[in-house]
C-alpha positions in Angstrom: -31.1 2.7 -46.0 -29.9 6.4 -46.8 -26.8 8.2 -45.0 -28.8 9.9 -42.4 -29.9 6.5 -41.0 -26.7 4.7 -41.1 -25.0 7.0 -39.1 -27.5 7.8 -36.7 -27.5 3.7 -36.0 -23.3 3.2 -35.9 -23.4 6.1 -33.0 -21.9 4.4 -30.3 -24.9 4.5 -27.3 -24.2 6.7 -24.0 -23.5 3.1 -22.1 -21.1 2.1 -24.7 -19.1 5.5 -24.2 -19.3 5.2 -20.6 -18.1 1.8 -20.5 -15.2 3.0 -23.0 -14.5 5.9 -21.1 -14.0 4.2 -18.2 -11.6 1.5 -20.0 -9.5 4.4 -20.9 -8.6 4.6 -16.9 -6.7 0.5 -17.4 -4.7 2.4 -19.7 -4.0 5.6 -17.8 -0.1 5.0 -17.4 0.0 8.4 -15.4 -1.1 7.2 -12.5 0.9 4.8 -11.7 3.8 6.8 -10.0 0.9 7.2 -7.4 0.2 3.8 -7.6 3.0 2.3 -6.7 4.0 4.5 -4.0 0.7 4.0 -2.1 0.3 0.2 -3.1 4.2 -0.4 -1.2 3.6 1.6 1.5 -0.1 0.0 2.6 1.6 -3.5 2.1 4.6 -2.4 4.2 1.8 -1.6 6.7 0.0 -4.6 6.5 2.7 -6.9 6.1 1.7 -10.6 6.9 -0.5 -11.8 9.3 -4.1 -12.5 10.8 -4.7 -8.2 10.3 -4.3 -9.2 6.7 -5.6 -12.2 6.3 -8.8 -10.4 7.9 -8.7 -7.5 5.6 -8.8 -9.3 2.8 -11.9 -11.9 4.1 -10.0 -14.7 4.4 -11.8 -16.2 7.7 -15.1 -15.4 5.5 -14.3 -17.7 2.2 -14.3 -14.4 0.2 -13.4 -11.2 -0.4 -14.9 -8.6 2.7 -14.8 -5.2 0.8 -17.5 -5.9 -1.7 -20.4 -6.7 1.0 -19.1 -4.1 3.2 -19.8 -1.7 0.7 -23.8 -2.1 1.0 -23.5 0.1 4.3 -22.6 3.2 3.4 -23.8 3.0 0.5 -27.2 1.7 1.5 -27.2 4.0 4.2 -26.3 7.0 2.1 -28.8 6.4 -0.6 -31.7 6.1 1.8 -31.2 9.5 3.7 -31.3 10.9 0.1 -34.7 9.5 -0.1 -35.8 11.1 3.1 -34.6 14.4 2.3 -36.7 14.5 -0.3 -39.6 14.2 2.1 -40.7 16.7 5.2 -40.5 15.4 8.7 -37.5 13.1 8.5 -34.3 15.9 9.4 -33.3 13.8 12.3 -33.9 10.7 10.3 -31.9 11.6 7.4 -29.2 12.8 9.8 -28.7 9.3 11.7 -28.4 7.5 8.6 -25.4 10.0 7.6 -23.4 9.7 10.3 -24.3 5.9 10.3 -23.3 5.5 6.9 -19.8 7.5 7.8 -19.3 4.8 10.5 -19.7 2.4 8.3 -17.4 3.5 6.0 -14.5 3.2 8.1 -14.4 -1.4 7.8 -15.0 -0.7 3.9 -11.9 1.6 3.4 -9.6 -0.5 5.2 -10.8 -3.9 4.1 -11.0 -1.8 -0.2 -7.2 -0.8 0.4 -6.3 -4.2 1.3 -7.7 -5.8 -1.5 -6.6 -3.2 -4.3 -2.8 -3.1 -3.0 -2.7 -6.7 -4.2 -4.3 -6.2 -7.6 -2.8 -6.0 -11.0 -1.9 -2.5 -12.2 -5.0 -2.1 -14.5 -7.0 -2.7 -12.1 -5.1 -0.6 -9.6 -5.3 2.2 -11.9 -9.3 2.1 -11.9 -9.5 1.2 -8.7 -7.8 4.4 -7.5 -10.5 6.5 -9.3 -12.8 4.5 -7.6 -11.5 5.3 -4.2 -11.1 9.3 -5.0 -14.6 9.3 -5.9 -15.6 7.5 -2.9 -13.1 9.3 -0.7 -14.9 12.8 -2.4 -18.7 11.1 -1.2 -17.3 10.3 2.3 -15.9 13.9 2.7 -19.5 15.5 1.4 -21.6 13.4 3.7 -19.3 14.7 6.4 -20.0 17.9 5.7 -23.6 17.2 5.3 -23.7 15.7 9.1 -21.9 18.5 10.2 -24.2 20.9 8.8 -26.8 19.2 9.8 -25.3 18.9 13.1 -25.6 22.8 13.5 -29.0 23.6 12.2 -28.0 24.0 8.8 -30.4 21.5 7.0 -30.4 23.1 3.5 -26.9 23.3 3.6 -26.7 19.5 4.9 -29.1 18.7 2.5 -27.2 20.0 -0.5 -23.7 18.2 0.5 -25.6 15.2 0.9 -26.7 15.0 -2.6 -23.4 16.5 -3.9 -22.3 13.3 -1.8 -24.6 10.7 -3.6 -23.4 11.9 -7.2 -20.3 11.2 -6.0 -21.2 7.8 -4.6 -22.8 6.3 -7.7 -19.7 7.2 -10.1 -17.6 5.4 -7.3 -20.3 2.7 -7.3 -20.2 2.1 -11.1 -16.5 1.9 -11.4 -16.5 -0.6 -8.4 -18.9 -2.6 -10.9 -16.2 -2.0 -13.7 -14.1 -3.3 -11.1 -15.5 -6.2 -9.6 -17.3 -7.3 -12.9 -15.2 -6.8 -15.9 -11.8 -7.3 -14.2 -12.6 -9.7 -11.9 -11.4 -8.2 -9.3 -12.4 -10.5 -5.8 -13.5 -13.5 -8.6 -11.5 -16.9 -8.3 -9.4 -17.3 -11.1 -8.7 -21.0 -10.4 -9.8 -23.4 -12.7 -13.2 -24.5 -12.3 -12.2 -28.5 -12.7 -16.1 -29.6 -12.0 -16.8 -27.9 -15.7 -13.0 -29.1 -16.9 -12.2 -32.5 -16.1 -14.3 -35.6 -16.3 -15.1 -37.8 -14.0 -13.0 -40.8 -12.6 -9.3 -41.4 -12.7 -6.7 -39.9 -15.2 -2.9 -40.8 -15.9 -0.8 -37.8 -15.5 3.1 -39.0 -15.6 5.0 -41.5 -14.1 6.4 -41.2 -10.6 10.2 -41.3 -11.6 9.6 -38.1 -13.9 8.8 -35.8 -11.2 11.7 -34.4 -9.1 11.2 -34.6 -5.0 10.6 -31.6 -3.2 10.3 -29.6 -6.4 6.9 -27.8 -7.5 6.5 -28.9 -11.8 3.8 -28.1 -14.1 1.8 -30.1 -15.7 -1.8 -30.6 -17.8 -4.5 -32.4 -17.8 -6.5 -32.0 -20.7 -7.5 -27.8 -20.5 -5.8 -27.2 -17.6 -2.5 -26.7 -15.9 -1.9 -28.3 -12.9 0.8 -27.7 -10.0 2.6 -30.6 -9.0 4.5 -31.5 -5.7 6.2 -35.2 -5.0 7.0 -35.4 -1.2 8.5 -38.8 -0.8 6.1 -41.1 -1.6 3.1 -38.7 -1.6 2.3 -36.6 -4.4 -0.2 -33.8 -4.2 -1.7 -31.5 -7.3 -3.2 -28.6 -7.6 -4.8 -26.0 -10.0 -1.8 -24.1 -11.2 -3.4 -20.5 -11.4 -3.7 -19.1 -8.6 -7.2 -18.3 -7.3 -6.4 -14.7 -6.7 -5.3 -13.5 -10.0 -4.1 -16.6 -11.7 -0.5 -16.8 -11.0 1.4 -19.3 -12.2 2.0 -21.8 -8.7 4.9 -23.9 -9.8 6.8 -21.2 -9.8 6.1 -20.3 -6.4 8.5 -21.6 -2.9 7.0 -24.1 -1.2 7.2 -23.8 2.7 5.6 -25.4 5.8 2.7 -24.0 7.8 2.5 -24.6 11.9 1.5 -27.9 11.4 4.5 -28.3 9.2 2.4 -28.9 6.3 4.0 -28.1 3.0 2.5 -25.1 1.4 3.0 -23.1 -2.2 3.6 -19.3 -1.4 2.0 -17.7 -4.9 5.2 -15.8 -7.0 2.5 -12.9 -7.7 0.9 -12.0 -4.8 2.0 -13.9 -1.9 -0.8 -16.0 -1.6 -0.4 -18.8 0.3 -1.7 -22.4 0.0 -1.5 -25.9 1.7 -0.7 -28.4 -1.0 -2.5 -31.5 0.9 -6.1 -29.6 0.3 -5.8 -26.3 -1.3 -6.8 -24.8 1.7 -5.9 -20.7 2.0 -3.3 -20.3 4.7 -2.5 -16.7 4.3 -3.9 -14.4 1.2 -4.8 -12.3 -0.6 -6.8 -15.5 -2.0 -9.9 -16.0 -0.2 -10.9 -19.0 -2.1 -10.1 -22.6 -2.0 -7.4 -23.5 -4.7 -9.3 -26.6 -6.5 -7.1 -29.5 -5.4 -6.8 -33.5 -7.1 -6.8 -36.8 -5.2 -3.5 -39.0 -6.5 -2.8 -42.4 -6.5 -0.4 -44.7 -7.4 -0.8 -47.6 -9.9 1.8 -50.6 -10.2 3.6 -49.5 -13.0 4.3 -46.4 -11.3 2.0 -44.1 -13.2 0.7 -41.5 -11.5 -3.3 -41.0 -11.7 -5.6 -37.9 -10.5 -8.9 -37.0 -9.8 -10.8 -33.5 -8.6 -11.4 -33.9 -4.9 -14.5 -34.0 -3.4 
């Protein structure tokens, strides 16, 4: 193999640059000034409650910005097609302003999520939102110009808009994909722990009323004795794997006692796993306990 060939083969490929490019943004420490002054005041605004809970798709079983996004962007992408074919002016313009209302759920529900997320990912997922802010303002100004007879002019914005879009669109991917932003983070115990019964500790060495940590074989679990009742969960959290025994453990109406996650607030009802408030959206994997006469404590994934 002579020089010429070796290097032209350890160039890095566009994707790779791209994808390194765009890793640069986890480490752009510059924007976090910005960061943290939006992030406070949209949870400020928020604050806690079924709004929330909403936002974040907690009624749903999972997160509502990324399936939101397929309107706009669906919408968007589709009057580009028409524009490129005679005939379809009014068409093209109904899917614009369509696509501009259905931006409105996608925002909201996108701000939600990513004033909740970890700083890297808050870092790219601002970039994400300037771009997609930038595509929102184009395809206004493409309806509007469209809106007064200007269809060149409307047509023009509108593809400015979908450039726009896609580099939105692919750091949403980064996003979603290679931070896991929106993925569970719990342990998956189907893949982890084996079936049947396993001995975790004995009864007298857990404290009552007092969240513990302990493992099982891979993974750690959370730990709650109530009384006689002892109830275990996955210990990292489902939304971005914080640590639940270090969490405060409260009750929900029912008074049911419930883990409040030290990371993000999410909030969890120890008897099931169930999500009470998030941002978690997904069941927090939860162990079936029992009792034996020595006082040994045994577990078992449930369901």
């Amino acid at each position: 193999m002579n020089r010429r060939t070796s290097r032209r083969m350890s160039r890095p490929q566009g994707s790779t640059r791209l994808a390194t490019a765009t890793e640069s943004l986890e480490r752009a420490r510059g924007l976090d000034r910005t960061i943290r002054a939006l992030s406070t005041a949209v949870r400020r605004t928020l604050g806690t409650g079924t709004v929330k809970d909403t936002l974040h798709g907690v009624p749903m079983g999972h997160p509502a910005h990324p399936p939101l996004t397929d309107v706009p962007m669906g919408l968007w992408m589709s009057a580009a097609v028409l524009d490129l074919m005679p005939g379809t002016r009014r068409a093209s313009q109904t899917l614009v302003a369509a696509g501009l209302a259905g931006a409105v759920p996608t925002v909201l529900t996108g701000v939600a999520d990513w004033a909740s997320m970890h700083r890297e990912q808050q870092r790219v997922g601002l970039i994400h939102a300037m771009s997609m802010a930038t595509a929102s303002g184009l395809y206004s100004a493409s309806f509007w110009a469209r809106y007064q007879g200007r269809d060149s002019a409307g047509r023009a914005f509108g593809f400015a808009g979908l450039t726009a879009l896609l580099a939105g669109g692919y750091l949403g991917g980064h996003l979603a994909f290679r931070q896991a932003g929106g993925a569970s983070h719990a342990d998956q115990t189907a893949h982890l722990v084996s079936l049947g019964w396993h001995d975790l500790c004995g009864i007298e060495d857990l404290p009552d009323g007092w969240p513990v940590h302990r493992r099982l074989g891979y993974i750690s679990l959370f730990v709650l004795r109530t009384g006689d009742d002892v109830h275990v969960l996955t210990d990292r959290c489902s939304h971005l794997a914080g640590p639940l025994h270090q969490g405060r453990i409260i009750t929900d109406d029912n008074a049911d006692p419930c883990v409040v996650c030290p990371w993000h607030g999410s909030t969890f009802r120890v008897r099931d796993g169930a999500v009470v408030h998030g941002p978690a959206t997904a069941r927090q994997p939860s162990f079936e306990t029992r009792i034996t006469d020595t006082g040994t404590i045994q577990v078992r994934p449930l369901g």
